[in-house]
C-alpha positions as a Markdown table, in Angstrom:
| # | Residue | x | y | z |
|---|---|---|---|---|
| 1 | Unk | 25.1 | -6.8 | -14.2 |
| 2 | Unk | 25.7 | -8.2 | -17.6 |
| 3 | Unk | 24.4 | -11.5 | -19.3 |
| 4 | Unk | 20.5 | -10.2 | -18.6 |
| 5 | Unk | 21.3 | -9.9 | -14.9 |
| 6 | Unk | 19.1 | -7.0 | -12.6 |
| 7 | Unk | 19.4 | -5.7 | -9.8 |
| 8 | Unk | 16.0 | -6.7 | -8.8 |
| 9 | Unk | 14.2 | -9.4 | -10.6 |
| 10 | Unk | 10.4 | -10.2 | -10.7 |
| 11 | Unk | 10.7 | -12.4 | -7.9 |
| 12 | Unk | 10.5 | -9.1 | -5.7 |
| 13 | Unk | 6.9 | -9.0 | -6.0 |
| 14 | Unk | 6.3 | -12.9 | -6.0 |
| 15 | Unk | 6.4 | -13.7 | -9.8 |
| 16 | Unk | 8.1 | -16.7 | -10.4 |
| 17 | Unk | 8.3 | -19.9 | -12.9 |
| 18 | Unk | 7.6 | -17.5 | -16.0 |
| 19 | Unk | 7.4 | -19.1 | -19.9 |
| 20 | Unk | 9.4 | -16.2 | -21.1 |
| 21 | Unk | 9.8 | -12.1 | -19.6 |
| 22 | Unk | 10.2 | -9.6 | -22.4 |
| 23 | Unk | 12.6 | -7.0 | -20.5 |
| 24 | Unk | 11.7 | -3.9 | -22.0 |
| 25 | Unk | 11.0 | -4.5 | -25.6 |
| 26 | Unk | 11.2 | -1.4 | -28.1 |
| 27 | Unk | 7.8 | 0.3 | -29.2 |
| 28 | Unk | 8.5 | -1.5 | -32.8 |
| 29 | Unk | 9.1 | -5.4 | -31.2 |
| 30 | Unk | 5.7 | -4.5 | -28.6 |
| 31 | Unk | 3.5 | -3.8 | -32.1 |
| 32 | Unk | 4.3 | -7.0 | -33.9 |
| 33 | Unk | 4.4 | -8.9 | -30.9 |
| 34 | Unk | 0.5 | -7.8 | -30.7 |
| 35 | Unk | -0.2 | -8.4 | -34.1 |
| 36 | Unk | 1.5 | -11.6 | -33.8 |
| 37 | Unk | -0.5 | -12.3 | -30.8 |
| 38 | Unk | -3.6 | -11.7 | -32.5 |
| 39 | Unk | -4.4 | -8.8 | -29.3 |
| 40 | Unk | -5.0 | -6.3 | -32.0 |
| 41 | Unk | -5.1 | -5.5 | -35.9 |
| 42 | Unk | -3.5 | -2.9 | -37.8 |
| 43 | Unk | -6.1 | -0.4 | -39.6 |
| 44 | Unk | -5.7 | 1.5 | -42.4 |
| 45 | Unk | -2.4 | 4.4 | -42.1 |
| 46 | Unk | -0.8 | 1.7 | -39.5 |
| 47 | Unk | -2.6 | 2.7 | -35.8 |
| 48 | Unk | -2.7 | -0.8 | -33.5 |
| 49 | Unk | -6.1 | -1.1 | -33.1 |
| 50 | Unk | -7.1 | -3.5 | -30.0 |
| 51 | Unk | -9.9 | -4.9 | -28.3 |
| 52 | Unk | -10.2 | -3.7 | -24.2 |
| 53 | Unk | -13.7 | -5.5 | -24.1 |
| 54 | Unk | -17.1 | -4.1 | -22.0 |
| 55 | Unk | -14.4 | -2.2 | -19.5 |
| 56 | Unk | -13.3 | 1.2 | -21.5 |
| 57 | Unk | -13.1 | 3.5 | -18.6 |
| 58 | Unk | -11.3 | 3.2 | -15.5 |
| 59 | Unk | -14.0 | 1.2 | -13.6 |
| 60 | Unk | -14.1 | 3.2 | -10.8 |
| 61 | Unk | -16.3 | 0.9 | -8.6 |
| 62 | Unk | -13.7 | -1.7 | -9.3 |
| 63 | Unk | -10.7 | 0.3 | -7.5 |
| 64 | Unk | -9.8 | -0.5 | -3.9 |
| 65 | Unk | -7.1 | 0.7 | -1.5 |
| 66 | Unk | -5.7 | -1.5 | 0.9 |
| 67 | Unk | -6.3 | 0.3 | 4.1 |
| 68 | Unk | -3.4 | -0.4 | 6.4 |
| 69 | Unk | -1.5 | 1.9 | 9.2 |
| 70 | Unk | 1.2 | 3.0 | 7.3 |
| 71 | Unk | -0.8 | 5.0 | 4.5 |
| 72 | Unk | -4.2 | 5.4 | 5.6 |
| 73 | Unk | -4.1 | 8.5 | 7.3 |
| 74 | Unk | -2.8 | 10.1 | 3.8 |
| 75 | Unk | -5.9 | 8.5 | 1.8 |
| 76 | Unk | -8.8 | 10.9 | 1.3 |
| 77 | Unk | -11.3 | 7.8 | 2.1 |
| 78 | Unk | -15.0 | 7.5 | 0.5 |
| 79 | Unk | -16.6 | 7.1 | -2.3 |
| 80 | Unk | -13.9 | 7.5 | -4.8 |
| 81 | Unk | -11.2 | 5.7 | -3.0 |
| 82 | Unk | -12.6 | 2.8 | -1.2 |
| 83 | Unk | -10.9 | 0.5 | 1.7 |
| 84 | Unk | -10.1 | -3.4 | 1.1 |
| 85 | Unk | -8.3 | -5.4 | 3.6 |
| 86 | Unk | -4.9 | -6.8 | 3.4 |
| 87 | Unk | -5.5 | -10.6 | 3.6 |
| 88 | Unk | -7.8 | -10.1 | 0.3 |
| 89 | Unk | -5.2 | -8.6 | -1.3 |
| 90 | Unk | -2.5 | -11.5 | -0.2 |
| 91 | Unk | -5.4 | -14.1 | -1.3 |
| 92 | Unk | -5.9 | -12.2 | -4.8 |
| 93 | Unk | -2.4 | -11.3 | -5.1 |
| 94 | Unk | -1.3 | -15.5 | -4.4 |
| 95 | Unk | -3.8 | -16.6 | -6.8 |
| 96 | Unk | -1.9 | -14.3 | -9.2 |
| 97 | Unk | 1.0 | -15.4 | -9.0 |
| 98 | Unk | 0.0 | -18.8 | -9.4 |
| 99 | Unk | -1.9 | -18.0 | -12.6 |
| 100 | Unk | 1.3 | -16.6 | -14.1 |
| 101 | Unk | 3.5 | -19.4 | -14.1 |
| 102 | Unk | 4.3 | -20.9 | -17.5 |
| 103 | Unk | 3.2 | -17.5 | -19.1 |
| 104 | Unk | 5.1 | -15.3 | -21.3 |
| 105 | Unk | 5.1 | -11.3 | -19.7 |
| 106 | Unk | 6.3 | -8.3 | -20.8 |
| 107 | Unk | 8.2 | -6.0 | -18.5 |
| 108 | Unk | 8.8 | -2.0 | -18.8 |
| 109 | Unk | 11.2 | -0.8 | -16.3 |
| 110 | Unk | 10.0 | 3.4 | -16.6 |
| 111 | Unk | 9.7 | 6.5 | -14.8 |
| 112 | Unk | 7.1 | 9.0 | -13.2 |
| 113 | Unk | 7.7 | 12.3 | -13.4 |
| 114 | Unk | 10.4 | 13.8 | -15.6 |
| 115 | Unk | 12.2 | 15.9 | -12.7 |
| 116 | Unk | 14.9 | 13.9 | -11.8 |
| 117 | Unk | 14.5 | 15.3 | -8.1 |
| 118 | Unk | 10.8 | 13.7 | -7.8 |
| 119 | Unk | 10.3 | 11.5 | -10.4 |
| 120 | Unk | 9.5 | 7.7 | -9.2 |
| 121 | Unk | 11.0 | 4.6 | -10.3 |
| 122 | Unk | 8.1 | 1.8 | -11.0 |
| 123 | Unk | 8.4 | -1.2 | -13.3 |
| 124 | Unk | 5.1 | -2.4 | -14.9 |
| 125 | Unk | 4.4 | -6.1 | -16.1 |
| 126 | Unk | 1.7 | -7.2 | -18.3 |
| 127 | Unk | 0.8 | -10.3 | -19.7 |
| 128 | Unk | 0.1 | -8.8 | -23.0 |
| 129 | Unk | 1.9 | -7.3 | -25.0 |
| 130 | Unk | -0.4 | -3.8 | -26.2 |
| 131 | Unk | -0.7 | -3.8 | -22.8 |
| 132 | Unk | 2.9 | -3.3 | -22.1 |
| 133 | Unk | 2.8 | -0.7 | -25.2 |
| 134 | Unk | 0.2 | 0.8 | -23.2 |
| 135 | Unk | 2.9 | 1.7 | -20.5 |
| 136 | Unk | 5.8 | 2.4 | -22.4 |
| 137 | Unk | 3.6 | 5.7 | -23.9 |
| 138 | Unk | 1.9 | 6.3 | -20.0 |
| 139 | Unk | 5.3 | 6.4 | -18.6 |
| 140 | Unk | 8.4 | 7.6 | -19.3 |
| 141 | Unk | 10.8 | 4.6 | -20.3 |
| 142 | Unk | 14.2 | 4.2 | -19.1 |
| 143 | Unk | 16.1 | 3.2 | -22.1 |
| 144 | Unk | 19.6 | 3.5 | -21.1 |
| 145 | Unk | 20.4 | -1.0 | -21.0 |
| 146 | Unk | 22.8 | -0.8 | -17.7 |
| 147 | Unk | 20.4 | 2.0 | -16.0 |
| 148 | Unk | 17.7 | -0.9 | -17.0 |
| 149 | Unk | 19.6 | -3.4 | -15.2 |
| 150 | Unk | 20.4 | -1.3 | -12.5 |
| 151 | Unk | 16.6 | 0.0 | -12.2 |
| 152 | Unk | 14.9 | -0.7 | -8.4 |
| 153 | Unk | 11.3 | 0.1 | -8.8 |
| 154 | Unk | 9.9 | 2.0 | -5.8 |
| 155 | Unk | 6.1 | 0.7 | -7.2 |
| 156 | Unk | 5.3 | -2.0 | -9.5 |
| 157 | Unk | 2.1 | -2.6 | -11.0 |
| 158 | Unk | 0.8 | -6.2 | -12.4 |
| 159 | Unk | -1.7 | -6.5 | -15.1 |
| 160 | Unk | -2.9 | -9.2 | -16.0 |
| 161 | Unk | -6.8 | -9.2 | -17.2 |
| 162 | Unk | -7.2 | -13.3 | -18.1 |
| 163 | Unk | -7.2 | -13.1 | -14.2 |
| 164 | Unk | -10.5 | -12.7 | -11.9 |
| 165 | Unk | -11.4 | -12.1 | -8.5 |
| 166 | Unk | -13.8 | -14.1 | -6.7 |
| 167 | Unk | -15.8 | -11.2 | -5.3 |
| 168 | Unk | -17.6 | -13.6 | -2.2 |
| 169 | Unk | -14.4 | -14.6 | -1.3 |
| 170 | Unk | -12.0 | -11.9 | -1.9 |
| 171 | Unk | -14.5 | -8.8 | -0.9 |
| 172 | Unk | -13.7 | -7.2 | -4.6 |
| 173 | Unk | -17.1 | -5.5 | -6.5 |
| 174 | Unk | -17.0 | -7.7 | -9.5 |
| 175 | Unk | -14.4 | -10.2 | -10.7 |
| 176 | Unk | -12.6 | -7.3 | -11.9 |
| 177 | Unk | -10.1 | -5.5 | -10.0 |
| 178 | Unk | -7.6 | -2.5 | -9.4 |
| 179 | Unk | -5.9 | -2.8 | -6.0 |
| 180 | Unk | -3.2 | -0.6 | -4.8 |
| 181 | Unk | -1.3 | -1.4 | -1.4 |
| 182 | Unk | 1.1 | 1.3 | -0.5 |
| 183 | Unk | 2.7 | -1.1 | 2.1 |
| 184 | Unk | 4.3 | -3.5 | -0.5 |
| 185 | Unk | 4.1 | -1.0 | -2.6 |
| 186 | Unk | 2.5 | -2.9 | -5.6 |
| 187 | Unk | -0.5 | -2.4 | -7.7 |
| 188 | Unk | -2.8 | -5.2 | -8.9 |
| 189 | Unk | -4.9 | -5.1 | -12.0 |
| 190 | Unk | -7.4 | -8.1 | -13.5 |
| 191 | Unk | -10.3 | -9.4 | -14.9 |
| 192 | Unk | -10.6 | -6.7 | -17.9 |
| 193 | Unk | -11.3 | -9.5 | -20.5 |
| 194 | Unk | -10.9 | -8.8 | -24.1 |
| 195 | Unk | -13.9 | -8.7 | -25.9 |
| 196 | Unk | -14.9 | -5.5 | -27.6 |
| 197 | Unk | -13.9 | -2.7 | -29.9 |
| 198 | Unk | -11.2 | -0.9 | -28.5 |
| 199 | Unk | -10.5 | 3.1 | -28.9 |
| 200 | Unk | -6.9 | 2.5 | -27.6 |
| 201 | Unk | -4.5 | 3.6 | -30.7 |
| 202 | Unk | -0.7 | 3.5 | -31.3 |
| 203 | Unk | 1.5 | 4.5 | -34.2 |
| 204 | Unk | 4.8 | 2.2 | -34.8 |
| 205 | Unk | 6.8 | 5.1 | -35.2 |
């Protein structure tokens, strides 16, 4: 797989017609591409500072499981982790994709879980780039270049918060969204605009 090829592409999940994908950029290239960006400042000792706007939690009421035969007897259903129907998430996740053509994204191929017996291959893509930062510190990174290109993601998440639900339409709480469907096993995140101080802090080194 040399020249950039992998053994699965983005196209796996539906992403296609992309400006430019960043395929697992250092922590170094991810901090200056922000800056660059103008998604965060540097304060005083180096720290990124960013910006995650009126969202700082985890939005709770915004998360939704797709509730289909395959997992839902293994979901502890109620209040906490709440049902949404698969065609919502095919209409959110179509309107997605066609958001992020002509975009640049940002791709970190990493790990979950450290035990090599259990851990769990899943490749996160972001439109931004603190975003994908964000990611490369949650998870553990593969950083090997021909495991990278060999790397098949067992889940793969896609953020991308200058997206929004249309709640009447697409039976989401708010135009903000965290979706998980076990079935295609992806996850879906949006509508997390930036606009406020942010308390989220990395170090280039």
């Amino acid at each position: 797989m040399a020249g950039g090829e992998r053994k699965v592409g983005l196209e796996a999940v539906g992403i296609e017609g992309a400006s430019h994908v960043y395929w697992n950029p250092s922590v170094a290239a991810l901090y200056e591409e922000a800056v660059r960006r103008r998604e965060a400042m540097i304060a005083a000792d180096g720290p990124l500072v960013c910006r995650t706007g009126q969202h700082t939690g985890r939005s709770p009421n915004d998360k939704f499981i797709v509730k289909e035969a395959g997992s839902e007897q293994h979901v502890a259903w109620g209040k906490v982790n709440r049902p949404i129907d698969a065609e919502s998430f095919d209409r959110i996740h179509r309107r997605m994709m066609a958001h992020l053509r002509g975009r640049d994204l940002f791709v970190q191929d990493c790990w979950a879980g450290a035990d090599p017996d259990f851990r769990l291959p899943v490749r996160v893509v972001t439109e931004r780039a603190w975003h994908s930062l964000f990611s490369h510190h949650l998870f553990i990174p593969e950083t090997d270049p021909v495991k990278q290109a060999a790397h098949e993601p067992q889940f793969t998440v896609i953020d991308v918060p200058s997206f929004h639900a249309n709640p009447a339409a697409e039976h989401t709480n708010s135009e903000v969204f965290i979706l998980l469907n076990f079935l295609r096993v992806t996850g879906a995140i949006g509508g997390r605009t930036t606009r406020a101080r942010s308390r989220s802090r990395f170090s280039p080194s």
